[in-house]
C-alpha positions in Angstrom: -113.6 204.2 86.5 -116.2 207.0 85.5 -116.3 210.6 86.4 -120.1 209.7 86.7 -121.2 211.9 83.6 -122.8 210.9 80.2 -120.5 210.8 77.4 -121.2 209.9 73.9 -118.1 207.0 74.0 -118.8 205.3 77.7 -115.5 205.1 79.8 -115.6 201.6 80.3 -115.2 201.2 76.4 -112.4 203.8 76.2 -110.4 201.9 79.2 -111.0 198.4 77.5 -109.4 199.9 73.9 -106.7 202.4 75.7 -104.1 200.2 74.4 -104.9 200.3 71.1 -105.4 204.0 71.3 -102.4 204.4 72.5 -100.4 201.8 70.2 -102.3 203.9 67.0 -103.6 200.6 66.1 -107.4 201.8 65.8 -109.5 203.7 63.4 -108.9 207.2 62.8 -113.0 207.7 63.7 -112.2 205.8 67.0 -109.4 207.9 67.8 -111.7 210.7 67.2 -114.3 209.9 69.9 -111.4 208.5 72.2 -109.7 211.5 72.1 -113.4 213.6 72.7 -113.8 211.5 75.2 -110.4 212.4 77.4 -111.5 216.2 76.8 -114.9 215.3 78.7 -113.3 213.3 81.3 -110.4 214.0 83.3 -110.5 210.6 85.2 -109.9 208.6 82.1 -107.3 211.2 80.9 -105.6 210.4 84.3 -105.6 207.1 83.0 -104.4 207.6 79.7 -101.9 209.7 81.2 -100.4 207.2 83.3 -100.7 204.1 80.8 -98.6 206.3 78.3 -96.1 207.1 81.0 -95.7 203.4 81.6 -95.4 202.8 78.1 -92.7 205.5 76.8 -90.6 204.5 80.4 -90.7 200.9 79.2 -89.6 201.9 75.7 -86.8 203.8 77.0 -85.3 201.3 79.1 -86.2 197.9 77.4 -87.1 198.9 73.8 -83.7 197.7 72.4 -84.0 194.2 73.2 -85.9 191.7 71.6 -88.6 189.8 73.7 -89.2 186.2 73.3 -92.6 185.3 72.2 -93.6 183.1 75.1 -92.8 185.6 77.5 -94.2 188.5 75.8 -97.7 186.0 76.0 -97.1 185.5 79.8 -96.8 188.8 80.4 -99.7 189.8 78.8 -101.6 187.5 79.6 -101.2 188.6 83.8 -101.9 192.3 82.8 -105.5 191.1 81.3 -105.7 189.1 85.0 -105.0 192.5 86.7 -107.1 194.6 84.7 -110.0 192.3 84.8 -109.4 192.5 88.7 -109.3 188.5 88.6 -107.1 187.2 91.3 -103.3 186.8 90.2 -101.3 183.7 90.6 -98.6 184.2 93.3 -96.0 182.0 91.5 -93.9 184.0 89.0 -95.9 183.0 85.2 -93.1 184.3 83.9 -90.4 182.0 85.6 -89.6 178.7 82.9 -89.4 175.4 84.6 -86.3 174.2 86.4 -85.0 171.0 84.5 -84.2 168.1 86.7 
């Protein structure tokens, strides 16, 4: 995603750290330039804006629960798969195995 124009911080690089941006979990120089960045370019603002949407609607209905570790992994781990546009497994990764 690019609005096709220059910028000093290159969209790509803003859409691989949104996360962290929007978790605060980067320098405040970083945040600086990301947040530059979203004033130059209203496609990757779109982005942010949806990605933070996603994130305060999660928070509001799941935030009180505690999420097992391995699941937390798995789940991650198929968001990287879609954002990397890698094909997804059709099984459910976050489905345990039946015992016998």
């Amino acid at each position: 995603m690019s609005c096709g124009e220059p910028h000093e911080t290159d969209c790509s690089e803003v859409l691989d750290h949104l996360y962290e941006f929007l978790d605060s979990e980067m320098p405040d120089v970083d945040r600086d330039k990301f947040k530059q960045h979203f004033n130059e370019c209203s496609p990757c603002l779109e982005k942010y804006g949806l990605e933070e949407a996603v994130k305060k609607l999660v928070k509001r209905c799941c935030g009180h629960d505690d999420v097992p570790t391995d699941l937390r992994a798995k789940v991650l781990g198929r968001l990287d798969l879609i954002r990397s546009g890698q094909a997804v497994p059709e099984h459910d990764v976050t489905a345990t195995p039946q015992e016998s």
